[in-house]
Structure formats: structure tokens, C-alpha cells
C-alpha positions in Angstrom: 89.4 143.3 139.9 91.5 140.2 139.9 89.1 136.7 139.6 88.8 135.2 142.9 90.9 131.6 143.6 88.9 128.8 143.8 88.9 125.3 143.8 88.3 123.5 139.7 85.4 125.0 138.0 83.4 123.3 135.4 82.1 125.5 131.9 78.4 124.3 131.8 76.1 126.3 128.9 73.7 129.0 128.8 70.4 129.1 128.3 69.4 127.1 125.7 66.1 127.6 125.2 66.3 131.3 124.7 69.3 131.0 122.5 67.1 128.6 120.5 64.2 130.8 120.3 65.5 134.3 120.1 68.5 133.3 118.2 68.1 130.0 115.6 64.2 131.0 115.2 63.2 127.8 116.5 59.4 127.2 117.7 59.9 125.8 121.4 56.4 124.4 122.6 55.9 125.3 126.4 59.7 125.9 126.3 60.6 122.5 125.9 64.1 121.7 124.3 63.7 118.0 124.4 60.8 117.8 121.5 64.2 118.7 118.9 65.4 115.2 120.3 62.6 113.6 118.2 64.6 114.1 114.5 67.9 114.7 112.9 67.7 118.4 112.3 66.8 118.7 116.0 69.4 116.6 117.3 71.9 118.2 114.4 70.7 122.2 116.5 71.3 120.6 119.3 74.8 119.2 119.1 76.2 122.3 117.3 75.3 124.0 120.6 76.7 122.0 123.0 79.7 122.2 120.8 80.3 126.0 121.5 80.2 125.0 125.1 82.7 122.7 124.2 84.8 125.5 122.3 84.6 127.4 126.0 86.2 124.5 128.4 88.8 123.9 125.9 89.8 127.4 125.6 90.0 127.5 129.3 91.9 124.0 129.7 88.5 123.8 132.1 86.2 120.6 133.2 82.7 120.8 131.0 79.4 119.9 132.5 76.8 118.6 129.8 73.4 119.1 130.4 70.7 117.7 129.1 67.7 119.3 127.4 65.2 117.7 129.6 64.0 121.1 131.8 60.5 120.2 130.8 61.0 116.5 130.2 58.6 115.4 133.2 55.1 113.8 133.2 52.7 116.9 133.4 54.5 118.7 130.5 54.9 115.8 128.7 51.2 115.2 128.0 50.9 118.4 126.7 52.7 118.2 123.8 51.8 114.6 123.1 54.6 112.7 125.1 53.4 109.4 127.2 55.5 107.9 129.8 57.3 105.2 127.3 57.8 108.6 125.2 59.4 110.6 128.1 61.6 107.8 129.2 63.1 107.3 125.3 63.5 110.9 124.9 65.3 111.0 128.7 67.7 108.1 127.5 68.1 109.6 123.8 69.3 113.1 125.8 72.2 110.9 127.4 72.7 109.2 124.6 73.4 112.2 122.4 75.5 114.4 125.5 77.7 111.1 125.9 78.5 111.5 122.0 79.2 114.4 122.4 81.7 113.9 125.4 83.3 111.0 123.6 84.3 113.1 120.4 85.2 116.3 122.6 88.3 115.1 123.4 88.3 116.7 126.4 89.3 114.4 129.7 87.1 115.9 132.3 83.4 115.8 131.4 80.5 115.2 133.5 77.1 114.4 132.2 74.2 116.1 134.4 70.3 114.8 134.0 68.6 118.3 134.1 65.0 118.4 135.8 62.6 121.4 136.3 59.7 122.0 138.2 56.3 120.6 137.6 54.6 123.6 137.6 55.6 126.7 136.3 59.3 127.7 137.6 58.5 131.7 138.0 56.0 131.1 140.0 55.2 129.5 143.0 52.2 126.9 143.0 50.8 128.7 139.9 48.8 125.6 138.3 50.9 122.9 140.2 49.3 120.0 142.5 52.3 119.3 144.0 51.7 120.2 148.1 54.4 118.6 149.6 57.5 116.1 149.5 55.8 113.1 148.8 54.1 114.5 145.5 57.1 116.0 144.4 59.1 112.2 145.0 56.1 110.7 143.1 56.0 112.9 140.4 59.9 112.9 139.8 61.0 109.9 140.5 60.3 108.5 136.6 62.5 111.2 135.1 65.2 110.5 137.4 65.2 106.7 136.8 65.2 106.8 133.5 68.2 109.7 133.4 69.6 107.6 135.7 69.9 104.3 134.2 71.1 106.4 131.2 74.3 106.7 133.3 74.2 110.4 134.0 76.9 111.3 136.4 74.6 113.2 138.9 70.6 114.6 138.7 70.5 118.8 138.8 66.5 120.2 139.4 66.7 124.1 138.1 64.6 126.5 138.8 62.7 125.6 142.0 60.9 127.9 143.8 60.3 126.0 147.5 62.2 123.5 149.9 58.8 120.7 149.5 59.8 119.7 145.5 63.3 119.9 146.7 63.4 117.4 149.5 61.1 114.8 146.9 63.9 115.2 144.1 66.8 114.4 146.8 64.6 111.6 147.7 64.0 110.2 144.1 67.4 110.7 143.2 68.9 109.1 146.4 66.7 105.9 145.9 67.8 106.1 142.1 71.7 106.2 143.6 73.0 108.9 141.6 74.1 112.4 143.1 71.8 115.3 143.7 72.5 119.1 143.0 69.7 121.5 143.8 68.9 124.7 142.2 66.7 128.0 143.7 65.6 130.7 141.5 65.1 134.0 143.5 63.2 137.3 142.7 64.4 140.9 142.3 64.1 141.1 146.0 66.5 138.4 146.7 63.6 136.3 148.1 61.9 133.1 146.8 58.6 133.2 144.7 57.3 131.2 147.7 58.3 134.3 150.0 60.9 132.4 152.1 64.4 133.6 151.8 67.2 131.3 150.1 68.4 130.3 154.1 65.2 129.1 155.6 64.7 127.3 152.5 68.0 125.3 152.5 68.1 124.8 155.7 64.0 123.0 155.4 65.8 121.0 152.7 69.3 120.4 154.7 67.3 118.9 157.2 65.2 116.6 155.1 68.6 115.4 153.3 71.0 117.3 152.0 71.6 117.4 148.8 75.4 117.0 146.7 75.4 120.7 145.9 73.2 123.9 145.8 72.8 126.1 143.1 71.4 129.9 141.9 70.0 130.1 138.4 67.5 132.6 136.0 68.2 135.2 138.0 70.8 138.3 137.4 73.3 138.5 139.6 72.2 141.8 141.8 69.3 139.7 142.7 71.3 136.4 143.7 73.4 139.1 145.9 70.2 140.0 147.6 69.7 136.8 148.6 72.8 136.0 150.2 73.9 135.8 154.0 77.7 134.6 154.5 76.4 131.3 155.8 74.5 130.8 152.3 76.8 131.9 150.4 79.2 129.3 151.2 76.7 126.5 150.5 76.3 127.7 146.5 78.4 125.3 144.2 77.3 127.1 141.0 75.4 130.0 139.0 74.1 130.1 136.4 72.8 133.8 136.0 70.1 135.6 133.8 71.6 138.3 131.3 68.2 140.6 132.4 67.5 142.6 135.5 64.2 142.4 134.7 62.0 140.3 137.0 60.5 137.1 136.2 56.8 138.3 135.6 58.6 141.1 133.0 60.1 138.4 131.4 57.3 136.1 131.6 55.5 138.7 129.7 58.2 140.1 126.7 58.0 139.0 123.4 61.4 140.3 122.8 64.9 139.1 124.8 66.6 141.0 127.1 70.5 139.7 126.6 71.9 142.4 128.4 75.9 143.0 127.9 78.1 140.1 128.0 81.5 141.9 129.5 78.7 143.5 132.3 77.4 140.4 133.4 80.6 138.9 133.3 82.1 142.0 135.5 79.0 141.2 138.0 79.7 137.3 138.2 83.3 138.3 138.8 82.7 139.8 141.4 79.5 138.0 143.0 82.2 135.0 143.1 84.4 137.0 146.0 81.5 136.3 148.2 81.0 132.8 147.0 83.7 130.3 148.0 82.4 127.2 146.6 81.2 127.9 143.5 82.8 125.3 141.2 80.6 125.4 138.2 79.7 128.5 136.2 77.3 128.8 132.7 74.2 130.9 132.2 70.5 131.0 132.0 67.8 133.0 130.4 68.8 135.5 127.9 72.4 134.3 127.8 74.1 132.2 125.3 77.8 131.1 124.9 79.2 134.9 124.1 78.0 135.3 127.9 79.7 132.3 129.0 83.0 133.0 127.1 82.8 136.2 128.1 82.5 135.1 132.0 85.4 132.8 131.4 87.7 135.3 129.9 87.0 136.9 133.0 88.3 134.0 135.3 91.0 133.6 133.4 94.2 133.7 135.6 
């Protein structure tokens, strides 16, 4: 199968905290990346894996999306493993701070910093332990993040891994009153539906209507499941995937002590051909389970 023709796309990474974990050994409190910000070996981790990502838009004379390691960089986590507000704002800014470094010495020409959020409860399922009931909570709860990723200089906000249109529409908010750009992404079950029960349409469209955001996005899912979730009018609204390596639903994942990284050239064969139904799709990278042999692998793939 030839790779479809699209518009520029962008390398972004894979997911990091798995790779981390499963891979480098490295003890990841609540799954939060941004706790290796706080010293040099952490930072030192951290920029020899953005470097491989690097490696990959180089290779591919392709733009590179950096991303920072703030998933669980937000308020609620943040007290959990010790972090106050003036806390999560330095290690927000430090995030920049190191991705810009990282841009400068790339050498590469097109490189967009993104200020990564997730959701504030827990992103495989839907209002498990999260007090967030509606837009206004979620712009209250998110706006701080934003702000301080923001006046960082990232090039645009990305939320990952939400499961409803309510802590969507709050993040566009926040992020429109920050002025910086907005990219939104869903995770989906094995079903092709949302934790929440809504399929991926209804639930752009509750957001669409609220405010659009810059972009929507699919990620930590495989791509048979982000298939199921697509209708032609959907499909045309996703600017980027970032797929799981597993089949295996979130609640099996939730619950293995051991990773699933699946096949590289398979996932890449499934991405392939997910993107002939998916016109827009401009930026491409991975999530759980896959790390930057997924991503090259995907990439080799496009290759024309």
C-alpha cells in the first residue's frame, strides 16, 4: 500500500512515560514525567529522548513537534507528589525551557514547541475520582497550567487524553484567554466510543459549538479502535494520532505490570492505512507502549 498524500506532517514522540518505565527502569510517581525535571540526571533522561525524536524528523527532512513532559503537571496531581502552585509553575516554565534547548541545538528549521496537558482525573476513565462537572471547573482548574506554559512561549497548548466535551470546552477557554493556540485530544475505547459513552462525533460537535478548538486529535488508543470511532465527517476533523502499540483495552492496561509494545512494522502497517481515511492528519508520534522504534518505524512507512 502506497502512503497516502497529505499536506506537511510533523514527527512528534512516543510515549514517554512508558518508554521511561518499561525501558530506562525509571520509577514514575502517578506517571508523572515532569518530577525528572527537578535534577540533572532527570533532565540529562530526558533530553537524550527527545533527541531520538530528533534523529526521526531529520531522517525524514520532516517538521518536529516537542512536547513537554507536563501530562500530569496540573494542580490535583501536583499535591500528590509534593508539588505547590509556585512548584508547578517553575517546573511548567523549566519544561519550555529545556524543549527550546533542545530546538535551538537541533538544527532543524521547523520546530514547534507544544505545552502538553492531561486530564485532572484519571484519563482511562471517565469521572473516576475527578470533581470536575462541567466547563467552568475544568477553565478553573486549567487555566494555571496554561498560563504559565504559555508565558513560557509555547507555540500552542495540546490537552491528551480526555475522555468528555465538558474539560474540553474549559481548556479551549483557558487557552483562548491565555492567547495561544488550542489542539484537543480524545481517547476512545475498544468499542470506538468514549469512556463517557458518547461517540467521538457528538462529542466534537458539544465542543465545536462551545469554541472550536486549532485542531483535534486521537491518542492511547490502537488504531482498530480509533477506526471504530470514525464517521467520514469525523475523520476529516483529526489533525493527528498518536496511537497505542496494544489492542488491549484501557482497564487491561490499567491493570498489567508488564508492557504490551506490540510490533512496530504492524502498527506502522495500521497507521498507514488508518491515514487513507484521515485527510488532515498533519502530525503523527505515538502513545502508550510505543517508543521511537514505533515512530521511525511509522515514518519509514510514509516515506515517499
Amino acid at each position: 500500500m502506497s502512503a497516502p498524500t497529505v499536506h506537511i506532517r510533523h514527527v512528534t514522540d512516543g510515549g514517554l512515560e512508558t518508554d521511561l518505565i518499561f525501558h530506562h527502569g525509571i520509577d514514575l510517581p502517578d506517571f508523572a514525567a515532569f518530577v525528572l525535571l527537578d535534577d540533572d540526571d532527570g533532565r540529562r533522561t530526558l533530553r537524550e529522548y527527545y533527541l531520538g525524536y530528533v534523529e526521526i524528523a531529520r531522517a525524514h527532512h520532516a517538521a518536529l513537534r516537542l512536547e513537554t513532559p507536563t501530562w500530569r503537571a496540573s494542580a490535583d496531581w501536583g499535591a500528590r507528589l509534593g508539588y505547590d502552585a509556585d512548584a508547578l509553575r517553575r517546573v511548567n516554565v523549566d519544561a519550555v525551557r529545556l524543549l527550546q534547548q533542545i530546538a535551538a541545538e537541533s538544527g532543524l528549521t521547523a520546530v514547534r514547541i507544544v505545552g502538553m496537558l492531561g486530564p485532572r482525573g484519571d484519563g482511562y476513565r471517565s469521572g473516576a475520582w475527578d470533581p470536575i462537572t462541567g466547563p467552568d471547573d475544568a477553565y478553573r482548574y486549567h487555566r494555571d497550567q496554561i498560563r504559565a506554559l504559555a508565558g513560557a512561549g509555547v507555540d500552542l497548548i495540546a490537552a491528551y487524553t480526555l475522555t468528555d466535551a465538558a474539560e474540553a470546552r474549559g481548556i479551549v477557554r483557558a487557552a483562548r484567554e491565555a492567547g495561544v493556540d488550542v489542539e484537543i485530544s480524545f481517547t476512545v475505547e475498544t468499542d470506538g466510543l468514549l469512556a463517557s459513552g458518547r461517540t467521538l462525533a457528538e462529542t466534537v460537535a458539544e465542543v465545536d459549538a462551545a469554541g472550536a478548538p486549532d485542531g483535534f486529535f486521537l491518542n492511547c488508543a490502537h488504531p482498530d479502535h480509533f477506526d471504530r470511532a470514525l464517521d467520514a465527517e469525523t475523520a476529516r476533523r483529526i489533525i493527528g494520532i498518536r496511537p497505542n502499540a496494544s489492542r488491549l483495552s484501557h482497564a487491561e492496561l490499567d491493570e498489567s505490570e508488564t508492557l504490551d509494545d506490540g510490533d512496530p512494522v504492524e502498527l506502522a502497517e495500521r497507521v498507514t492505512a488508518l491515514l487513507e481515511r484521515m485527510p488532515s492528519v498533519r502530525v503523527i508520534g505515538g502513545c502508550c507502549g510505543t517508543d521511537s522504534r514505533h515512530v521511525a518505524a511509522i515514518w519509514e512507512r510514509l516515506a515517499p
